[in-house]
N, C-alpha and C positions, 0 to 999 in steps of 0.2 A: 532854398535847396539844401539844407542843411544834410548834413552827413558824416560818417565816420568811417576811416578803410581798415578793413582787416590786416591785422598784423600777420597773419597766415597764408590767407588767399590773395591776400591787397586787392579785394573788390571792395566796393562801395556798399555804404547799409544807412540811406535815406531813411531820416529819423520821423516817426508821425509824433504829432502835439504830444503824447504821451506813449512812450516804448518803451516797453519792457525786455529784457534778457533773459536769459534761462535756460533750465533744463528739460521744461515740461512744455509741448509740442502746443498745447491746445490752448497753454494759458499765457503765453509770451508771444513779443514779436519777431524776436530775433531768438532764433534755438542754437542752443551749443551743449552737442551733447558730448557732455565730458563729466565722469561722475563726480568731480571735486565740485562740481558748478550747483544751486541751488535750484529748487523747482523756479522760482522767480527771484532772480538771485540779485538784479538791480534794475532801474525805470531812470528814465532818462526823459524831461519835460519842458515845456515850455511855459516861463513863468508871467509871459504878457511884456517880458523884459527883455530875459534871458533864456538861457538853456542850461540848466540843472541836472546834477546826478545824485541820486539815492543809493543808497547800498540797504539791502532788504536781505542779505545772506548769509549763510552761516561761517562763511569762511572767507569772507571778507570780499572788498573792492577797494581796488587802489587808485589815485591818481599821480601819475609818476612815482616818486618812494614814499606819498603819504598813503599812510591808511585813512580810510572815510570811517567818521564817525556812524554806528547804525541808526537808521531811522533821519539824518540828518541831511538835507540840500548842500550841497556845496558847487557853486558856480561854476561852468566851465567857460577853458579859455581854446583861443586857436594852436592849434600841437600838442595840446595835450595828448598823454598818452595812459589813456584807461586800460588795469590789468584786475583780471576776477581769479578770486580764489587764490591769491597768492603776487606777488612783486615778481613781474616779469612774465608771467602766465596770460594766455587768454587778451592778450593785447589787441585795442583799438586806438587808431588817432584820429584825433577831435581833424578834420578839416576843413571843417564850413560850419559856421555858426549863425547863419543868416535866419530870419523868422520863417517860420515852416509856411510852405506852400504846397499846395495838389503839384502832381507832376505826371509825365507822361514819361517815364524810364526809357530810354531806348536799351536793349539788351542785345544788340551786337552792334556792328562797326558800321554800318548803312543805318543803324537808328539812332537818331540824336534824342538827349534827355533832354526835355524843355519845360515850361510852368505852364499848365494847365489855362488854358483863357475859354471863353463863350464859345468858342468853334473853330475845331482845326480842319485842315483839308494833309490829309496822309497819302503818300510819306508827306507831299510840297503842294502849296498853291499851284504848280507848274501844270504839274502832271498826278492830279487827284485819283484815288483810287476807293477813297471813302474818307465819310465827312465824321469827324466825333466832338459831339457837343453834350452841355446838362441840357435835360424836359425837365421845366418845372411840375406840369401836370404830373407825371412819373417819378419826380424827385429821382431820376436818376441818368445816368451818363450812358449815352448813347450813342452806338454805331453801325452807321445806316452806309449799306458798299452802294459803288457804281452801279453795278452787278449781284444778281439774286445768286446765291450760294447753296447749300443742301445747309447749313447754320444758321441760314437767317429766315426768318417770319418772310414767307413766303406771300405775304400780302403786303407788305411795306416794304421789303430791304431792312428792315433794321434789327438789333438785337439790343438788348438792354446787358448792360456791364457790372458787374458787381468789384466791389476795391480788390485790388490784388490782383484783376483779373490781365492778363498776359492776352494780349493783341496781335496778330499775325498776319499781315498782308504779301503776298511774294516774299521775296528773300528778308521782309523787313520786320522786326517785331518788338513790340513796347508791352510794358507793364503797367498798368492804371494806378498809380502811388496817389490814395484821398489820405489826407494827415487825419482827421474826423470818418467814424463808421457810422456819425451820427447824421441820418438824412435830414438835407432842409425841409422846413416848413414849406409844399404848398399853398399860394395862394389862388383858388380857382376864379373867384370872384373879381380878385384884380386882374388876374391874366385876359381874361376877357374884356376887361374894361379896357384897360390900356392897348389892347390889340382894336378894339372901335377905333381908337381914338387917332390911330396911323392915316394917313393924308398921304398917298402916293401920287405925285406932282410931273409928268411926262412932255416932255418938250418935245417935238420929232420935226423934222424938216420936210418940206412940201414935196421932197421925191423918197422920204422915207429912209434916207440913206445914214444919219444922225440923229442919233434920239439919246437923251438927255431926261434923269432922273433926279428928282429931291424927296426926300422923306421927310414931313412936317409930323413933331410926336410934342404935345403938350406946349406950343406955345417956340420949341427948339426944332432949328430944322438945319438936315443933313444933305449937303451937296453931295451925287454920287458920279455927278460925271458923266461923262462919255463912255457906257463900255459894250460889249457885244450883247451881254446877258441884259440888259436892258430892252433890246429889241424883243425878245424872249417872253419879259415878263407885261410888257406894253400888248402883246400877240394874245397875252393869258387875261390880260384887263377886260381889252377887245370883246373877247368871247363869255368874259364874267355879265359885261353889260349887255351882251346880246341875249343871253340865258334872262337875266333880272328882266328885261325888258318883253320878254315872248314868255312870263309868267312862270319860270323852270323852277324850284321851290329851292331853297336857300344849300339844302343839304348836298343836291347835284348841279348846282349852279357850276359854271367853268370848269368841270372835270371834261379833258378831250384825252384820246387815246396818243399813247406815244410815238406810232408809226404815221396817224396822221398830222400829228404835231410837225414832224422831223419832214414830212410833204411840205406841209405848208411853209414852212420855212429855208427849206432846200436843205439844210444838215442832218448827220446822222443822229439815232438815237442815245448813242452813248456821248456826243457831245450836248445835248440837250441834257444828261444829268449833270456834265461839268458845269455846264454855265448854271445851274440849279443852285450847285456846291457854293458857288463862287458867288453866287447874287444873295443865300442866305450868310456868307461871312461876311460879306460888303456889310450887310443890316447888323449883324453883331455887334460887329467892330464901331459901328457908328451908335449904337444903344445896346451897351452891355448888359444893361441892367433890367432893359423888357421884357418880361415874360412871355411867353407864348410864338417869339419869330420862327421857330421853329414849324410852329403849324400853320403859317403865310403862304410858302409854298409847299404843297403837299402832294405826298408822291405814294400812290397804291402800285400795285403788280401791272404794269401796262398803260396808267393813265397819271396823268398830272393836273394840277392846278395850282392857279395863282389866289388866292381866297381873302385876296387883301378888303378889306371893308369898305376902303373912299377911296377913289383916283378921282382926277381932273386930267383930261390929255389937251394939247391943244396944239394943232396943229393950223400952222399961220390964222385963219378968224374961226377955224373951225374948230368948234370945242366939244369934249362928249366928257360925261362925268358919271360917277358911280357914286350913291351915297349909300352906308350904312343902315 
C-alpha cells in the first residue's frame, strides 16, 4: 500500500509499479497543475526491491535539500520529503514504502482502504450488498449487486470495472487502485479444465437439518464446514442431477427460477443472493488461484444455478452423484 501525502491537501496519492507526476493531464498519474511544474516532470517505481525516484524536469526535484541528479534513480526512504521545481515547493512525504499492491481505496469515512484479494463481499461479509472479484475469462474486475440497477447489465447484475474506476454503494464509495493497466493473460483452456476437475463432497443429516461440505481440486481438499449456504447449493446439485438424468442438455441443466427457489427453500429472494455471495467467497478463499469459480454459481436476470461438474451427496447409505 505504498503512498505519499500531499504537503498541501495531506490526502494520500497510492503509488502504481510506475507513476509519474506532472503537468500534462493525459500523460501523468498524478497532475499538478502549476506552470513551474514539467509536462512529466518525475516517475516514481518500483524496482523488484525498492521504490525509486527519477527527476525527468526542467527545473528540478528535490529530496529534502538535495537536488536529484537528471535522468538518475535514487532510492527512497520512509519521511522523506519530495519537493518539484524548486526546495520547499510542491511537497510530498514518502509514508509507506511497502511493495505495490491492487487496492480498493475507500474515499470516505464509512469506506475502508484494503488490498485487493479474489472476492470481496461490500461494504462487509455481514451485510453484503455486492460482490467484486477478477473473471479470468474477462480479464477484468467485476461488480455483480444484490440488486439489478438502471447501470448494471440487466441479464446478470454485473458490470465490468475499469482501473480508476470509483465504486458507489449507499452512503459507501471505493476507488479500484490496479498498480498494472496491463490485463492478465486469459487462460480459457485451463479454466475449464480445472473447473472439471472440482469434486463437490456433501454430507447432510437423515432430517436434512445439517449438511456439510468439502471441495476436493487436484488431489487437495477444502473442509467448508457447516454453513447455511450449503444447504443452498446441495438444493442446486439436487436439481443439476435431476436435469442430467431426465436428458435436459448440458447448457440449461440446473437453471431454476429465483421465486421458486426462495418457495422451495422457505427464504426470501434477496437472501438467496447473500448466501450465493458468501458460498462463492468460501471457494475463493479456499483456492485463490482457480480460475473460472466465479461461473460455479451462476446467476442470470430471475434464475440461478449451481453448475458445478462432480458432487457425491450422501446421505446416511443413501448416495446420489453427479459426474462431469
Amino acid at each position: 500500500m505504498a503512498y505519499l501525502r500531499s504537503g498541501e491537501t495531506q490526502e494520500k496519492q497510492y503509488l502504481l509499479t510506475h507513476h509519474t507526476f506532472g503537468r500534462r493531464s493525459e500523460a501523468v498519474d498524478t497532475l499538478i497543475k502549476r506552470p513551474e511544474i514539467s509536462k512529466v516532470h518525475a516517475v516514481i517505481e518500483w524496482s523488484g526491491r525498492e521504490w525509486q525516484i527519477r527527476d525527468l524536469s526542467r527545473n528540478g526535484t528535490w529530496v529534502g535539500n538535495q537536488k536529484l541528479n537528471p535522468v538518475q534513480n535514487r532510492a527512497l526512504k520512509p519521511d522523506d520529503i519530495i519537493h518539484f521545481a524548486g526546495a520547499g515547493q510542491n511537497s510530498w512525504i514518502v509514508e509507506d514504502l511497502t511493495p505495490p499492491s491492487d487496492l480498493l481505496i475507500g474515499l470516505n469515512e464509512k469506506s475502508s482502504t484494503e488490498t485487493l484479494c479474489a472476492y470481496h463481499l461490500l461494504p462487509n461479509s455481514d451485510n453484503p450488498m455486492a460482490a467484486l472479484f477478477f473473471c479470468n475469462s474477462r480479464e477484468r474486475w467485476v461488480l455483480e449487486t444484490l440488486y439489478p440497477c438502471t447501470d448494471i447489465d440487466e441479464t446478470n447484475c454485473e458490470v465490468l470495472l475499469a482501473p480508476g474506476e470509483v465504486i458507489t454503494l449507499g452512503c459507501y464509495k471505493w476507488q479500484l487502485h490496479l498498480i498494472s493497466t496491463e490485463p492478465r493473460t486469459a487462460d480459457l483452456t485451463r479454466q475449464s479444465t480445472d473447473i472439471n476437475q472440482c469434486v463437490f463432497n456433501f454430507e447432510i443429516s437423515l432430517d436434512e437439518e445439517h449438511t456439510r461440505l468439502n471441495l476436493q481440486y487436484r488431489g487437495n481438499k477444502a473442509d467448508f464446514g457447516e454453513r447455511s449456504h450449503h444447504y443452498l447449493l446441495l438444493h442446486l446439485t439436487r436439481l443439476k442431477i435431476q436435469h442430467a438424468n431426465t436428458g435436459v442438455d448440458s447448457e440449461n441443466q440446473g437453471w431454476i427460477d429465483n421465486n421458486q427457489l426462495a418457495r422451495e427453500l422457505g427464504i426470501d429472494v434477496s437472501h438467496i443472493n447473500i448466501q450465493i455471495f458468501r458460498a462463492r467467497k468460501q471457494m475463493a478463499e479456499a483456492f485463490p488461484d482457480l480460475p473460472g469459480l466465479s461461473a460455479l454459481i451462476q446467476r442470470r436476470r430471475g434464475a440461478v444455478r449451481f453448475n458445478c461438474p462432480q458432487a457425491k451427496i450422501i446421505k446416511g447409505k443413501h448416495h446420489e452423484t453427479l459426474s462431469a
